[in-house]
C-alpha positions in Angstrom: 252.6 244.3 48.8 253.8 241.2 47.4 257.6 241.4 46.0 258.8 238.4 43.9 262.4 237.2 41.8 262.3 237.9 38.3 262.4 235.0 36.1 265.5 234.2 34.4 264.0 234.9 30.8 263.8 238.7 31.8 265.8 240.9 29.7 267.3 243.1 32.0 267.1 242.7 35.7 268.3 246.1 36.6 265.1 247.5 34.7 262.8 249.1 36.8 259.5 248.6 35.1 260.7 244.5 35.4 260.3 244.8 39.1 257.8 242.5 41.5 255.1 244.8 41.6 254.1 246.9 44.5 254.9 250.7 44.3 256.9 251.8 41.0 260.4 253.4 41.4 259.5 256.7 39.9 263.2 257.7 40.6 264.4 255.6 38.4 262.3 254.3 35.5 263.0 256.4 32.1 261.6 256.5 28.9 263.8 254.1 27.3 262.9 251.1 29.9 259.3 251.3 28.7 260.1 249.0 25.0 262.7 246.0 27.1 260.5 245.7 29.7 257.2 245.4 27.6 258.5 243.3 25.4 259.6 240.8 27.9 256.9 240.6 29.6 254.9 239.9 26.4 256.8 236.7 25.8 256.6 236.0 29.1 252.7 236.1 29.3 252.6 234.3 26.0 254.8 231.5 27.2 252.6 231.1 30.3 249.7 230.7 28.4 251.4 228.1 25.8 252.1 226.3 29.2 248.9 226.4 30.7 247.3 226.0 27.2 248.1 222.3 27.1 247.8 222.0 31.4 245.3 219.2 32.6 241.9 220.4 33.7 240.9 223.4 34.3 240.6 224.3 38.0 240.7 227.6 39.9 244.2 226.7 41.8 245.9 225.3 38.7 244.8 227.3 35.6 243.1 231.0 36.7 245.4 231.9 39.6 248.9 231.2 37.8 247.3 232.7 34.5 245.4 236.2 36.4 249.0 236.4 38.4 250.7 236.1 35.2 248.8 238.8 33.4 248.7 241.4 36.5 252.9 241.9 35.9 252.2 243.0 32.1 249.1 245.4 33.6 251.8 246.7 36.3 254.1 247.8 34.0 252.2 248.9 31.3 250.0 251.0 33.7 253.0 252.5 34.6 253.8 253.5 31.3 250.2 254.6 30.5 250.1 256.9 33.9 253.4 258.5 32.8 251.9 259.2 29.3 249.2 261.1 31.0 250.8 263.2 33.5 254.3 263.3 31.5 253.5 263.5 27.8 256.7 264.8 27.0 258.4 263.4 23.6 260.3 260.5 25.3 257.0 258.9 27.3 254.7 259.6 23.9 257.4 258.3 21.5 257.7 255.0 24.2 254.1 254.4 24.7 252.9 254.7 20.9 255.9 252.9 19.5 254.3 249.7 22.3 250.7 250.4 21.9 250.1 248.3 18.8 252.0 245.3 20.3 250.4 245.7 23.7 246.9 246.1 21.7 247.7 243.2 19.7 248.6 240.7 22.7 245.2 241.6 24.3 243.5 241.0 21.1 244.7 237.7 21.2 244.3 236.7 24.3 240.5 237.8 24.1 240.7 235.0 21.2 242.6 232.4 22.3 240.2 229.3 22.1 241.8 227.1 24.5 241.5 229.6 27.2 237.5 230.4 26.5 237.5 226.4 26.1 239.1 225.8 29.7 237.0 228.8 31.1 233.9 227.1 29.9 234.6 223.8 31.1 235.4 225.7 34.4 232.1 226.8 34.3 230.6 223.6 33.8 232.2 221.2 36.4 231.5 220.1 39.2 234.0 222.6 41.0 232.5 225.8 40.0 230.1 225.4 42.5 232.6 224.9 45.3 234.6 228.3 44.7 234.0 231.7 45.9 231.1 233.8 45.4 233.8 236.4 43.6 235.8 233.5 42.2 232.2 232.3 40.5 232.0 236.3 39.3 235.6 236.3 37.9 235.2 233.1 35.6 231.4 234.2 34.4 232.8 237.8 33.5 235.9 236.1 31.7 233.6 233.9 29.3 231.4 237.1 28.5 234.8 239.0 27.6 235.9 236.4 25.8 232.8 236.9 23.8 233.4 240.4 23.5 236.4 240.0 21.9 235.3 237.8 19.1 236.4 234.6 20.5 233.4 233.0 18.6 234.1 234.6 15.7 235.8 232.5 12.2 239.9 232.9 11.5 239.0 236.0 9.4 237.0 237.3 11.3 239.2 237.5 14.6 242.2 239.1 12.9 240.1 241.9 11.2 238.3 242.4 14.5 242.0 242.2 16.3 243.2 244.7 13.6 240.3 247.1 14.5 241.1 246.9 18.3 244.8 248.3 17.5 243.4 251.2 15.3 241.5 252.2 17.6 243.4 251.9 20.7 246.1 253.9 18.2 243.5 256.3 17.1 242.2 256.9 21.0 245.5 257.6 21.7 246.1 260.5 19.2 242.6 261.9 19.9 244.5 263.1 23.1 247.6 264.0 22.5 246.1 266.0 19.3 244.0 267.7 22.0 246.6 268.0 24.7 248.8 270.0 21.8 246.1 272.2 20.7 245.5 273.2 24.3 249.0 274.0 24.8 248.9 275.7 21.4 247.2 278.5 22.3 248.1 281.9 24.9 246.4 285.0 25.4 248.9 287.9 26.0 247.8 290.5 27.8 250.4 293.6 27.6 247.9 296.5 28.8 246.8 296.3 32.7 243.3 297.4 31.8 242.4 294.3 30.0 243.0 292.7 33.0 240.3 294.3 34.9 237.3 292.6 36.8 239.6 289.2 37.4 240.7 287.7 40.8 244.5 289.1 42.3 245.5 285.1 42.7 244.5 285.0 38.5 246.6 287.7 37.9 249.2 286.8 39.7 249.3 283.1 38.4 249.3 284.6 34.5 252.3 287.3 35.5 254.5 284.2 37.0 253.1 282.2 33.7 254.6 284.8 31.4 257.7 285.3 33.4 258.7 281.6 33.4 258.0 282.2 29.2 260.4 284.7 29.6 257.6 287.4 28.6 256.5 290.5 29.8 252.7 291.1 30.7 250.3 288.4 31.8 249.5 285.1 29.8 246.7 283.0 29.9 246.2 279.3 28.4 243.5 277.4 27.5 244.1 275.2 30.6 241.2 274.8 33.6 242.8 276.7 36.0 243.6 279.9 33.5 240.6 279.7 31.2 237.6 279.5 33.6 238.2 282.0 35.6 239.2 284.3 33.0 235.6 283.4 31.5 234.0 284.1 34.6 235.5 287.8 35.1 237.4 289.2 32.9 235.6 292.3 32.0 236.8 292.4 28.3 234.4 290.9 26.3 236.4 290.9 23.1 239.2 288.9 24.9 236.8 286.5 26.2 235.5 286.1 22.8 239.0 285.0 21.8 239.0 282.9 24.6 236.2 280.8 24.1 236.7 280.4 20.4 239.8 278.7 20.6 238.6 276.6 23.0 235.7 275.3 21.5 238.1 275.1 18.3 240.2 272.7 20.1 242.0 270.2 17.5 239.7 271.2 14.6 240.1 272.2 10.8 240.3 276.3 12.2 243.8 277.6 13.3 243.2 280.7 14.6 243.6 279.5 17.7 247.4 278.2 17.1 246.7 274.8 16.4 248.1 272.9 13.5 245.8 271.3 10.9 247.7 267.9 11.6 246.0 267.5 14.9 242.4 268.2 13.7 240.4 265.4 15.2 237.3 265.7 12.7 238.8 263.0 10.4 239.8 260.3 13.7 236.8 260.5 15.5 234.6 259.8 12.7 237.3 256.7 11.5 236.6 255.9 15.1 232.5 255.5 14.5 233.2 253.6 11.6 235.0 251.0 13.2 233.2 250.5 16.4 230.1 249.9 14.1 232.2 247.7 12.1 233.4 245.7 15.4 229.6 245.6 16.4 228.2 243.8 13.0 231.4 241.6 13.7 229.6 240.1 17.1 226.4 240.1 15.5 225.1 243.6 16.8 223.3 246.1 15.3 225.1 249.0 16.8 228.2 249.6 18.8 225.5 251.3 21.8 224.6 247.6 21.9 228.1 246.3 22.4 228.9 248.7 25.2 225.9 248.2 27.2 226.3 244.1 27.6 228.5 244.6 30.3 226.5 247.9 32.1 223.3 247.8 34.6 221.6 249.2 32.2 219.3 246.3 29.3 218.9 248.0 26.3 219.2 251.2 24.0 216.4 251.9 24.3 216.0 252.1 28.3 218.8 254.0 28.0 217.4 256.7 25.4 213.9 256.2 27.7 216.1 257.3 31.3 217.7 259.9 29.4 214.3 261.4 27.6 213.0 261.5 31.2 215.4 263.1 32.8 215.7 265.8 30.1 211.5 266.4 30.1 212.0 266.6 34.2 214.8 269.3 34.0 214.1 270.9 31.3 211.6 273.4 32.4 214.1 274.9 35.1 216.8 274.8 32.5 214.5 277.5 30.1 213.7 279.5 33.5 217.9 279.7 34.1 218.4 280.8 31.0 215.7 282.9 30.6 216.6 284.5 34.2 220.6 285.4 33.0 219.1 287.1 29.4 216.9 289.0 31.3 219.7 289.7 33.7 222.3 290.2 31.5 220.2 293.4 29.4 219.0 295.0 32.7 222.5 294.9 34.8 225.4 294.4 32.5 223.8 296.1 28.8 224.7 292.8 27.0 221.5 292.8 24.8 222.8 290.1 23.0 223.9 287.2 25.5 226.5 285.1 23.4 228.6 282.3 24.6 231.1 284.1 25.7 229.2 285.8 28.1 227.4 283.1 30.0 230.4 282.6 32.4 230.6 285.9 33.4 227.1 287.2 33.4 226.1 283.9 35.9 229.1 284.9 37.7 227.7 288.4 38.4 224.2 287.2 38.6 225.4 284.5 41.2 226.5 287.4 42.9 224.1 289.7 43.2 221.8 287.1 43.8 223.1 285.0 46.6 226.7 287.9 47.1 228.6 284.7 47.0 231.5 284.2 44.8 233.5 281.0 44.1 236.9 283.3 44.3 235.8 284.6 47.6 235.1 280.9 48.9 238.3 280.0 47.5 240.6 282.1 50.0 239.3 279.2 52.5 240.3 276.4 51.1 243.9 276.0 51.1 245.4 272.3 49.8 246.4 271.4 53.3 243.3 271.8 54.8 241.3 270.1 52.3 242.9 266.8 51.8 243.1 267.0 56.0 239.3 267.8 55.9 238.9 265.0 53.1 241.0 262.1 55.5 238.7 263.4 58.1 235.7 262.4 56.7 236.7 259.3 55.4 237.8 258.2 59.4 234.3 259.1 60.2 232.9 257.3 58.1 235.0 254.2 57.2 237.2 254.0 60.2 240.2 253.9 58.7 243.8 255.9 59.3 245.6 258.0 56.2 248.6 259.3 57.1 251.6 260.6 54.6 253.9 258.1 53.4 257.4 258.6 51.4 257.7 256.4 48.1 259.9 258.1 44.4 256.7 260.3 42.5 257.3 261.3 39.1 256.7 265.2 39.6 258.1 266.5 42.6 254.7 268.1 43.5 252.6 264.7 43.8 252.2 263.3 47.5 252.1 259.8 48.6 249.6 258.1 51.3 249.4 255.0 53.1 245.6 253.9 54.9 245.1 251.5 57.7 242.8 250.1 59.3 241.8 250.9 63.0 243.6 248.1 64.3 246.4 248.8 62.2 246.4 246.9 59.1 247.8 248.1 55.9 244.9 248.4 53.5 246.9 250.4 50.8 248.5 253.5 49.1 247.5 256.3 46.7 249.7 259.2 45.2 247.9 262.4 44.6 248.9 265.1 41.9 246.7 268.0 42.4 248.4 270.7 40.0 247.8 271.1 35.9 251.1 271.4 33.8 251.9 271.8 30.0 252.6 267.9 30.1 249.6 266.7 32.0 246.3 265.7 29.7 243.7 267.6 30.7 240.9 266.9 33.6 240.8 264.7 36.9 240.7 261.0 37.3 241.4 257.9 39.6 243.9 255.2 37.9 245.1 251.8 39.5 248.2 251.5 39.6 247.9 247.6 42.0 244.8 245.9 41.8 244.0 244.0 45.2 244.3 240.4 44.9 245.8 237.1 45.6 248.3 236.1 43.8 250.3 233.0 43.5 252.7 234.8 46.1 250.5 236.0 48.3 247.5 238.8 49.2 249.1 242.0 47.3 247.7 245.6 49.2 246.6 248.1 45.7 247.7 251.2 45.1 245.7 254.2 43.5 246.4 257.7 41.6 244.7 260.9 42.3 244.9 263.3 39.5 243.7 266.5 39.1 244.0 270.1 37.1 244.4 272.5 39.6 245.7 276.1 40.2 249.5 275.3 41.5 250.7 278.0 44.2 251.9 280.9 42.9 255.3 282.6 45.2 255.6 281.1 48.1 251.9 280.7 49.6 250.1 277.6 49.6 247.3 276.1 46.3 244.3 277.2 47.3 241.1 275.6 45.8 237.7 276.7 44.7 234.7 274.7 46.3 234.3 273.0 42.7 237.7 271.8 42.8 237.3 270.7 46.4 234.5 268.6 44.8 236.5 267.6 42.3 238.9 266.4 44.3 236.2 264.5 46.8 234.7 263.0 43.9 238.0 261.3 42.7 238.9 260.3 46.3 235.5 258.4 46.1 236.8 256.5 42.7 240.1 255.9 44.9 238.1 254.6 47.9 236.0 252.3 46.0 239.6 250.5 44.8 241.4 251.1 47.9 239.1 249.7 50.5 237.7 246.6 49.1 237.9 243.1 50.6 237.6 241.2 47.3 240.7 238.5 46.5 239.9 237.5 43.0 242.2 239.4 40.4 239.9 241.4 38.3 236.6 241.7 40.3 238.3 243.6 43.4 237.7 247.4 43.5 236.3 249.2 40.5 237.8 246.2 38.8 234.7 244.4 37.2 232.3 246.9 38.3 229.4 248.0 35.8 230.7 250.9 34.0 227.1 253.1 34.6 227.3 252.1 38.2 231.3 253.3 38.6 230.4 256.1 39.1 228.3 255.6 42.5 231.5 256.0 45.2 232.7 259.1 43.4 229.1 261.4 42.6 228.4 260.4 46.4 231.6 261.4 48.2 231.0 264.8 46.8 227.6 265.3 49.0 229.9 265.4 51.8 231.4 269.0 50.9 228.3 270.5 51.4 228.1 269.9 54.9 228.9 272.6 57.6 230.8 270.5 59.8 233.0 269.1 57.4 233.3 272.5 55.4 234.2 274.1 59.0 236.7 272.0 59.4 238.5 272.0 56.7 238.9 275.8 56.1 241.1 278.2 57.0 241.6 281.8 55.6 244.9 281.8 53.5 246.0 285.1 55.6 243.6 285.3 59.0 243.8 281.6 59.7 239.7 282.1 60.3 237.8 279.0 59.5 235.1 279.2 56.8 232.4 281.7 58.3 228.6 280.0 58.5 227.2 283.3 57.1 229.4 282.6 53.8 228.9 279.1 54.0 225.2 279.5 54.2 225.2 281.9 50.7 227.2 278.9 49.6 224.5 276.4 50.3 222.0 279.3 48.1 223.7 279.3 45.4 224.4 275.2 45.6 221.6 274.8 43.2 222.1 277.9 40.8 221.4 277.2 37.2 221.4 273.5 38.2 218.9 272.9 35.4 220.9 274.4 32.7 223.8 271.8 34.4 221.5 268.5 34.0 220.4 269.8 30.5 224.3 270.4 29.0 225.2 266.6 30.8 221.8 265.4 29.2 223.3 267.1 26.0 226.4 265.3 26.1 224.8 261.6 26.7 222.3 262.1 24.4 225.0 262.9 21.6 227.2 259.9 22.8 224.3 257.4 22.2 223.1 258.5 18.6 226.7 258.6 17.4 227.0 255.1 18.7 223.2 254.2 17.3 222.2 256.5 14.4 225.3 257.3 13.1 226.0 255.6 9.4 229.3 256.6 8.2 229.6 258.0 4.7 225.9 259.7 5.3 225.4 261.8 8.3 227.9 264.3 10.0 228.6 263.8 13.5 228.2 267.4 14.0 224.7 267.2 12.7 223.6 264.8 15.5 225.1 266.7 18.1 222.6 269.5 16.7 220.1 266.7 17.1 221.3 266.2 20.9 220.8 269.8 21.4 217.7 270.5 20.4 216.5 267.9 22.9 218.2 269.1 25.6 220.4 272.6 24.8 218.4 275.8 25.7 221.0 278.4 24.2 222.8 278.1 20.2 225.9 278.2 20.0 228.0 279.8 17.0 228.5 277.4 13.7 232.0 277.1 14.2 231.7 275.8 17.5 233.6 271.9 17.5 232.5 270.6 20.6 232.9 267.0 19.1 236.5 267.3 18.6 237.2 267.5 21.8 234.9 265.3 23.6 237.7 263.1 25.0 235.4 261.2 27.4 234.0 259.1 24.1 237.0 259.2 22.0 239.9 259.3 24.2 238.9 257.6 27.6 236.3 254.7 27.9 232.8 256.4 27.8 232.0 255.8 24.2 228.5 254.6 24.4 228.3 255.1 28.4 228.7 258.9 29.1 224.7 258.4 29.8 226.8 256.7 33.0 227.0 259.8 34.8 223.3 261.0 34.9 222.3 257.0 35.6 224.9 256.8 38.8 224.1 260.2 39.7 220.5 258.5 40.7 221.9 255.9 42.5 224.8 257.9 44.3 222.0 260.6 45.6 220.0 257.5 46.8 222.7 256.7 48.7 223.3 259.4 50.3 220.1 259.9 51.2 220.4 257.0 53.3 222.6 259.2 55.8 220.3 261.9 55.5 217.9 260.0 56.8 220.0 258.5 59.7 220.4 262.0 60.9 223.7 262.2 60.3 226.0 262.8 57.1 228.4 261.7 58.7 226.6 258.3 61.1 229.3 255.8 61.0 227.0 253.0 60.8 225.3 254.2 57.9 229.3 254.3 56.6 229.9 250.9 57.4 226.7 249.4 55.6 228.0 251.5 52.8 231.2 250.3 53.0 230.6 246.7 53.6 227.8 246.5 50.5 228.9 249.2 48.1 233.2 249.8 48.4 234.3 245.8 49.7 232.5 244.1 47.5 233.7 245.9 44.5 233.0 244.3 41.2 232.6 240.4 42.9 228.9 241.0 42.2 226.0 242.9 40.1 226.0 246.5 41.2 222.1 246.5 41.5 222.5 243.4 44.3 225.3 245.9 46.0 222.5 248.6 45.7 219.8 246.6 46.9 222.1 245.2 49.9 222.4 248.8 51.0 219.1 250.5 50.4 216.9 247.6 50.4 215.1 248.8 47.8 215.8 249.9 43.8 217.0 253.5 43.0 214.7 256.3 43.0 215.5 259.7 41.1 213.7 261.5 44.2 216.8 262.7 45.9 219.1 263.5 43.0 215.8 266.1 42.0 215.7 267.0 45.6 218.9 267.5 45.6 219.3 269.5 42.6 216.6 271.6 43.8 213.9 270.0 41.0 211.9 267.9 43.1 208.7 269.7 42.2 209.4 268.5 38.3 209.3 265.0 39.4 206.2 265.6 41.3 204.3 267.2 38.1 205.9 264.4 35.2 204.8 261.4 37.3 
């Protein structure tokens, strides 16, 4: 960590979110530091760039290091503030971060402009020096030109300030798109006042919705729309009309009905589809025909239409096994459970039952194994093995008292970096997992600064006095954002901006994470991090082996709903002509390519697909499926060795894949470590579809 004096233009010294850098003092930063200390460090950036502006040449030491340093204190502190949006979006943190959001939007905007700075970074580009730096140095400049680009820095006067004023509406727009779904999850409870509605569900469920309704100050059991609450209750409660009630207000999510408790004000029909418009609008802007086009300049993938080729593909390849899964639970659900008429509603639970009776393994039984302790020791074991590294607990200020903090060495010692980990879903917290930066590696003008990662998750939070345990999906869950974490944590790279996921394609980002979950399907590392929450009796092969069974069960219906969801993302971002078509008529379009079940008219899966609208997929969910192919490669590599766990298969893969991070093209990093392109053979072997990819090729 790096730690440096704050400039005598600062505002208010004693202001938290004005400090060095390094690890944020979540002890002490408030709501109302968020506007004085943005705001500072906007003039500040904007007076270093006046400065270096009118500098001499343009040179590495003199021009990109003072300006990348420069620019990392306004990221610090504003990822601060973004991070405690997300996991405290409370009235304070909302009121702070939308009242900045425009200004914030608005100084990137111009930066992406400013024609000095594309001038310099070209010239850079052109001397005699560029050849002379760094491999990752070379990287950084290339990918600053194309950005510059990409934000209409070749664009006429008018034309950059309606292209800046369409970044801030959307960044604006995304922004509400969450928080309009965040409300209308919290909007909604189920009560349950009669014990009998409760039955066929899990004692842990149970007991979680009694202590929900007793901290309400209710009587009875309640259950929200939240992860932790509303799967399992869709997976075993035996009431089909309650699950019917259920599912409708979740797939109603932040949409014109309000049955489900939410208020008209945060239907998100009317901002997604202002959203379409002006992403297409920014597209003809640069001179594309689509915003798909836009998206993909900076992604492995070429084209729109290798991307609609890879994702045709896949869905002719899984298709057929998606039909037999369905067909299997219809027939299924009439013989053993009398639902004649398999709706929605009932997919949970009859797969649940059929998963049962089929392989007698149940993700609640599994569950009583995996207690949070374990896990994340299991996890750090796993990640010694195969990256020879050290994670032990650390003590830093965390914004919730529940979230941990972890420091990682090396074997000889060295710090490599921290991460903070918050593992439990709360009213506050927007929903689903993800890795955030919160330090970027990189050298600065005062030195080599060590980054620093969050961990955040949706899970069940312990209920009394025992400890969280986990299902095996959240255990996954949890591995695949540890691999996000890894892939900033351990890399090697200096250069601001290409170190860590920083500057890595955004279909390929998704490598380190898809691949870290293979590694919780291995018996020695499932053994080892089990223990039964009342025997102390470590995971038992026998269930561990019904596990493996059922790894692959409905797996085709799984591909076909992601296929669904990618295939959507791409003709809203292609096809989609505002004024004309409905966005909920191409997701009909999506389906019928991919979808082997209808769902009910009122459904309104668009309004809630926060990947596209709220988070940085739009145009690139297709990402998942793509690096799904490469992360299965990859971990085929170990399979081959022998060994999931062979450490020198783990050091090629760090060395070529995590340290390099973004300082080059993800297909060379591939390459580097396979020694060969990506095949689709083990992600179909893997899923248990391999035969599919024999009879389609």
């Amino acid at each position: 960590m790096i730690c440096e004096d704050l400039p005598d233009s600062s505002s208010d010294a004693s202001n938290p979110l004005l400090q060095c850098g390094g690890l944020p003092d979540f002890s002490r930063i408030r709501a109302e530091h968020a506007e004085p200390a943005i705001s500072a460090l906007l003039l500040e950036c904007r007076a270093l760039i006046d400065r270096l502006s009118t500098s001499g040449a343009a040179a590495w030491a003199d021009f990109v290091l003072p300006l990348s340093s420069g620019l990392d204190r306004l990221a610090w502190a504003w990822g601060v503030v973004r991070h405690l949006h997300s996991v405290q979006d409370e009235a304070p943190w909302r009121t702070a971060h939308n009242a900045l959001l425009p200004d914030v939007s608005r100084f990137y905007s111009e930066l992406g402009q400013n024609q000095t700075l594309f001038e310099k970074y070209k010239a850079l580009a052109n001397s005699a020096g560029f050849t002379a730096l760094k491999p990752e140095e070379q990287r950084f400049v290339t990918n600053e030109i194309r950005n510059f680009r990409l934000s209409g820095a070749e664009l006429q006067a008018a034309e950059k300030l309606r292209f800046m004023e369409i970044r801030e509406e959307l960044s604006s727009l995304a922004a509400k798109f969450s928080e309009n779904l965040l409300d209308a999850t919290n909007a909604f409870s189920l009560w349950v006042t009669n014990e009998s509605d409760l039955a066929g569900l899990p004692p842990d469920i149970v007991a979680a919705a009694r202590e929900a309704a007793g901290v309400a100050g209710k009587e009875g059991w309640q259950f929200s729309l939240q992860a932790p609450s509303y799967l399992p209750f869709m997976q075993y409660a035996k009431n089909r009309e309650l699950r019917k009630r259920m599912y409708r207000a979740h797939a109603t999510r932040a949409s014109e009905f309000s049955d489900s408790g939410s208020d008209p004000a945060w239907n998100n029909a009317h901002l997604l589809e202002k959203m379409l418009l002006l992403r297409q609008e920014e597209a003809g802007l640069l001179g594309y025909r689509n915003f798909a086009e836009v998206s993909l300049v900076d992604k492995m993938a070429t084209s729109v239409e290798e991307v609609f080729a890879f994702l045709r593909d896949m869905a002719a390849r899984v298709r057929p096994f998606a039909e037999q899964d369905m067909r299997t639970l219809r027939d299924f659900a009439a013989s053993e459970l009398a639902i004649n008429d398999l709706q929605p509603w009932d997919i949970p639970f009859a797969s649940e039952k059929l998963k049962t009776a089929r392989y007698a393994f149940s993700e609640q039984e599994a569950r009583r194994y995996f207690s949070e302790g374990k896990v994340l020791a299991g996890l750090f074991r796993v990640v010694k093995r195969l990256f020879d590294i050290e994670i032990e607990e650390d003590i830093a200020p965390v914004w919730e008292e529940s979230a941990r903090f972890y420091r990682i060495r090396s074997s000889m010692g060295e710090l490599l970096g921290h991460f903070y980990v918050d593992l439990y879903a709360r009213a506050t917290k927007r929903g689903g997992a993800w890795m955030d930066s919160a330090v970027s590696r990189g050298r600065t003008e005062k030195g080599l600064q060590t980054p620093v990662a969050y961990l955040v998750c949706n899970f069940s939070r312990p209920v009394g006095d025992k400890e969280a345990t986990f299902t095996h999906a959240e255990v996954e869950t949890l591995f695949h954002e540890a691999g996000h974490g890894f892939h900033h944590l351990l890399t090697q790279v200096d250069a601001l901006g290409v170190s860590g996921i920083d500057g890595v394609e955004w279909d390929a980002v998704e490598l380190p994470s898809q691949f870290m979950e293979n590694f919780c399907w291995e018996w020695e590392v499932a053994r080892e991090m089990s223990a039964h929450v009342e025997t102390g009796e470590a995971l038992p092969r026998e269930l561990f082996d019904r596990m493996l069974q059922a790894r692959n069960f409905q797996s085709g219906m799984a591909a076909a709903r992601q296929l669904e969801f990618a295939l959507f993302d791409m003709l809203l971002h292609t096809d989609f002509t505002p004024g004309k078509d409905d966005p909920l008529m191409l997701w009909q379009a999506a389906r019928k390519e991919a979808a082997v079940f209808p769902l009910p008219e009122w459904h309104r899966f668009p309004n809630s697909f926060a990947h596209i609208f709220g988070g940085g997929y739009a145009a690139g969910y297709y990402s998942y499926k793509w690096a799904e192919v490469l992360s299965a490669d990859a971990y085929a590599a170990f399979e081959e060795a022998g060994d999931p766990l062979d450490a020198a298969t783990g050091a090629r893969f760090l060395a070529e894949i995590l340290a390099v991070g973004g300082s080059r093209p993800a297909l060379e990093s591939f390459l580097a470590f396979r020694g060969r392109p990506p095949s689709p053979e083990a992600l179909l072997r893997h899923s248990g579809m391999q035969d599919v990819m024999i009879r389609n090729s």
